[in-house]
N, C-alpha and C positions, 0 to 999 in steps of 0.2 A: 754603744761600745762595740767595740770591731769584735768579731767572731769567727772562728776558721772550725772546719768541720771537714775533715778529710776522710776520705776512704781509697780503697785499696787499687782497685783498677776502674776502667770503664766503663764497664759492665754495669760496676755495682754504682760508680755515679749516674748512671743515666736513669738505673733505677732506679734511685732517692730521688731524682728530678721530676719522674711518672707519678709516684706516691705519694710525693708532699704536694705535687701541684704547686710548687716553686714557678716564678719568674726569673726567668734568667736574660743575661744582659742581650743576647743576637735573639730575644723575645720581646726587645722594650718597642724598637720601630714599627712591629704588627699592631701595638695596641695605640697607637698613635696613628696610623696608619700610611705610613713611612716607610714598610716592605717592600721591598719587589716581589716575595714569594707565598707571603700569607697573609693573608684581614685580620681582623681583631675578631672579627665572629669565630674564625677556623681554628684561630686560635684557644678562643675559649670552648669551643664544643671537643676541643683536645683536651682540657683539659677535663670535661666535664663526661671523656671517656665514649662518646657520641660518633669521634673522627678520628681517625687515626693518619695524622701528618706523613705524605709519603715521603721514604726515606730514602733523600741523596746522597749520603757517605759514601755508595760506590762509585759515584760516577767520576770522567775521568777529571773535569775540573777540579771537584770537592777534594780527592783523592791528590793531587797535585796542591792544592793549599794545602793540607795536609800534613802531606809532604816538604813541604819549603817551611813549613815555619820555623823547624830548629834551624836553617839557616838562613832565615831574616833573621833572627834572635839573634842568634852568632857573628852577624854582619853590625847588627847595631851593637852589640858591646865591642868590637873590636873598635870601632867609631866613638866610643864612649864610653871609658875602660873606667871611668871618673864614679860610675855608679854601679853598687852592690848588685848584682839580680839574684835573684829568687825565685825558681818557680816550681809550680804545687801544682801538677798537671788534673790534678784528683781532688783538689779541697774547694770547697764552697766557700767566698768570703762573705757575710754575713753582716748588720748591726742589729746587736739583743733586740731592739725592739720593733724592727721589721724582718724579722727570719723568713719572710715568702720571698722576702728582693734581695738577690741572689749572684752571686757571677764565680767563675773563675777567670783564672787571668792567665795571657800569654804570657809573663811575666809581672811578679815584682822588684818595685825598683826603691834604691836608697840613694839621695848623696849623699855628699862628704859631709854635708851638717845633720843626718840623721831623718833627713825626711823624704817618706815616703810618696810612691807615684807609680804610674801604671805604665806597663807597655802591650802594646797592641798590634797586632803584628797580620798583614793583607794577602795575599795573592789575588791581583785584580784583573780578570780580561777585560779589556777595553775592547770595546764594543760600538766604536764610531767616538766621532768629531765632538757630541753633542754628549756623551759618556767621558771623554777624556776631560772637558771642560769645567766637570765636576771639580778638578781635582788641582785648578788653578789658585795657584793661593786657598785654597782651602780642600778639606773634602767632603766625599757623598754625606748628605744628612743622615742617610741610616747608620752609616758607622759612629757620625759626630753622638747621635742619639744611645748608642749602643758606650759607648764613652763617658757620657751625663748618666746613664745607670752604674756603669761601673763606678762611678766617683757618689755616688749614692750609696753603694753597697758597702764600699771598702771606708769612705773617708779621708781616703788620700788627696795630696794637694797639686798635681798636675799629671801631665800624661804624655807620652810618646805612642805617636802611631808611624810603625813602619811599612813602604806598600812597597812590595813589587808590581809594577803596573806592566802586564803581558798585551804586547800590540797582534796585530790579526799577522805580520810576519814574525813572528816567535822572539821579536827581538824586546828589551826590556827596559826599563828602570828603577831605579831602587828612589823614593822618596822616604821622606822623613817627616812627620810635622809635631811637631811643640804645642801644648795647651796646659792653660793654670785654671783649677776649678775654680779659685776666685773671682773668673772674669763669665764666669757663665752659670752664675747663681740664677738668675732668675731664670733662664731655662730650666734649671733640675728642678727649683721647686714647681716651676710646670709639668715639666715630666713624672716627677712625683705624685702632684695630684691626678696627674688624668693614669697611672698605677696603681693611686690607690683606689681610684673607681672600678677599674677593672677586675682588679681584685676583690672587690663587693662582690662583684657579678659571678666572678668565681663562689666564692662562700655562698650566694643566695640563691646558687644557681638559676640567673636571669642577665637575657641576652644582651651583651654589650651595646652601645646606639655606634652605627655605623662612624667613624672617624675617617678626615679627610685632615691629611698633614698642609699646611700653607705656607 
């Protein structure tokens, strides 16, 4: 059963986040090992109070996605006026019987027939030929990965993800892409199990086995 757990500002989310030793959705690709920025070891000796993750929110990238995402947001519902949004910048969405997997959402979404869905929303510097090709008819796995958690967490039935993709001359584009949880079941129940082992490891405190994503 869906679960929502709100609080007041940032602060105090991040501190629930520290305390409970929660997994959260831009934490699923580390333990897969699917990152670009952390392993699944770094990860867990973060949570096991050992490491302390260093922190990007100032830098000027971070600070600029940021920055854009109430207006990816506002760009996608003007493009899509058809769906309800909803968003809870502060609340943990939850199911009773997994309360450590975890996410908030750049948005939730409703159609016109009552069902719910995610939006997800990028600011992406492209970073060469071999970076932008990611994003060809599909996109980067860490995000696709960060997506199969969120639809883990909430139980929603499909998802939007919107990018700004920022080129090396400042010039841009906005994509859009479409996904229905129903077509990537057996991914999540992969993603699930190899969360729930990490999360043993958390509890037993014992070091996760190295992970290499394929």
């Amino acid at each position: 059963m869906l679960q929502y757990k709100h609080y007041q500002n940032r602060e105090e989310w991040l501190q629930v986040r520290e305390d409970f030793k929660v997994i959260g959705a831009s934490e699923a690709s580390a333990i897969v090992g699917a990152s670009n920025w952390i392993t699944a070891t770094e990860l867990w000796e973060s949570k096991m109070g050992i490491r302390k993750i260093k922190d990007i929110s100032d830098s000027e990238l971070v600070q600029y996605g940021t920055q854009a995402e109430q207006h990816i947001r506002g760009l996608f519902m003007l493009k899509h006026d058809d769906y309800k949004l909803t968003y809870r910048p502060y609340d943990f969405l939850y199911q009773s019987e997994r309360p450590w997997l975890r996410c908030t959402l750049d948005g939730e979404l409703e159609n016109e027939d009552g069902v719910k869905g995610i939006l997800e929303c990028k600011a992406h510097f492209v970073r060469g030929k071999s970076d932008f090709a990611q994003w060809k008819d599909r996109i980067p796995d860490n995000y696709l990965i960060q997506i199969l958690h969120q639809w883990l967490a909430t139980g929603f039935s499909y998802a939007f993800l919107t990018a700004e993709l920022i080129f090396q001359d400042f010039s841009s584009q906005l994509r859009t892409y479409y996904f229905e949880a129903n077509e990537y079941q057996e991914e999540m129940n992969w993603l699930l199990s190899e969360e729930e082992k990490f999360w043993e490891c958390v509890k037993t405190r014992n070091a996760p086995n190295v992970k290499l994503f394929l």
